[in-house]
C-alpha positions as CSV (number, residue, x, y, z in Angstrom):
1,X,7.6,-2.4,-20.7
2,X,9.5,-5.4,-22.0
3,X,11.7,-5.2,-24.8
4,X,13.7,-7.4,-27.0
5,X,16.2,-4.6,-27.3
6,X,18.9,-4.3,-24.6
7,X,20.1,-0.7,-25.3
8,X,17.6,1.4,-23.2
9,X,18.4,5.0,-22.9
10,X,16.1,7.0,-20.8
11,X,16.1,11.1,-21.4
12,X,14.0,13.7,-21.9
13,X,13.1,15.3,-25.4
14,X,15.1,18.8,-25.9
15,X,13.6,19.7,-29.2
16,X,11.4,18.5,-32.0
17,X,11.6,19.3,-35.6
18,X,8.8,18.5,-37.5
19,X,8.8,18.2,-41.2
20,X,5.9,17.5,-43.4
21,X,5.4,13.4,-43.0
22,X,8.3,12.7,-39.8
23,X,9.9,14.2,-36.9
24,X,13.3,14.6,-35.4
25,X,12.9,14.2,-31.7
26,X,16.2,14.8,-29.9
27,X,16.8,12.9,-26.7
28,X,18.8,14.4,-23.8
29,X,20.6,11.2,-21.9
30,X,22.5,13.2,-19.9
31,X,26.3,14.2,-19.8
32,X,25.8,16.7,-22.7
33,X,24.9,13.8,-25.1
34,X,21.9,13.9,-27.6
35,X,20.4,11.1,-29.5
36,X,18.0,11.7,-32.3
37,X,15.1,9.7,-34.2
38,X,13.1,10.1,-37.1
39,X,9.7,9.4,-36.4
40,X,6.5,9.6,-38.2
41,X,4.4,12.3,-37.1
42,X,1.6,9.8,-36.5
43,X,3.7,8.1,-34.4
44,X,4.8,11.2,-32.6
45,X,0.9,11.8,-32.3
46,X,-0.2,9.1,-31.0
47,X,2.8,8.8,-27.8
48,X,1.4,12.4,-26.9
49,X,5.8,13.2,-27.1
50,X,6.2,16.9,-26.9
51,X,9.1,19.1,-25.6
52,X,10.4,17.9,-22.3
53,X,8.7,14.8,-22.4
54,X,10.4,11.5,-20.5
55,X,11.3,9.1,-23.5
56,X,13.6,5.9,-23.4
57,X,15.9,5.7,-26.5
58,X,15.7,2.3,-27.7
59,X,18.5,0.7,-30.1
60,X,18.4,-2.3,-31.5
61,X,20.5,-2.9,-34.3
62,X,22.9,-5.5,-35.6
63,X,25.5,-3.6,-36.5
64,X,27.6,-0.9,-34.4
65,X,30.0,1.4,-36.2
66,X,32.9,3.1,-35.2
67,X,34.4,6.2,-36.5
68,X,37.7,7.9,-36.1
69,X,39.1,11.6,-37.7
């Protein structure tokens, strides 16, 4: 797989939430972290992703923001 994107994450999906058009797949990276993404279901379909499934996390954005309390 080759990708424009060079923040790769791989994991494996802890839980999915369906809804009635997308998904919430949660990504375990490791060190207690969790990513999610909202997927269409079609989308989740047709990558066969189901609990405990090996996914890569892939971000590409432009923008990174930082937060602080």
């Amino acid at each position: 797989m080759k990708l424009s994107a060079r923040n790769v994450l791989s994991g494996k999906v802890s839980e999915i939430e369906r809804g009635s058009v997308n998904a919430v797949v949660k990504v375990d990276i490791g060190g207690g972290r969790i990513i999610s993404s909202m997927i269409t279901l079609d989308a989740l379909n047709d990558l066969g992703v189901s609990e405990g499934s090996d996914v890569f996390a892939i971000i590409k954005s432009s923008n990174v923001i930082i937060g602080v309390e």
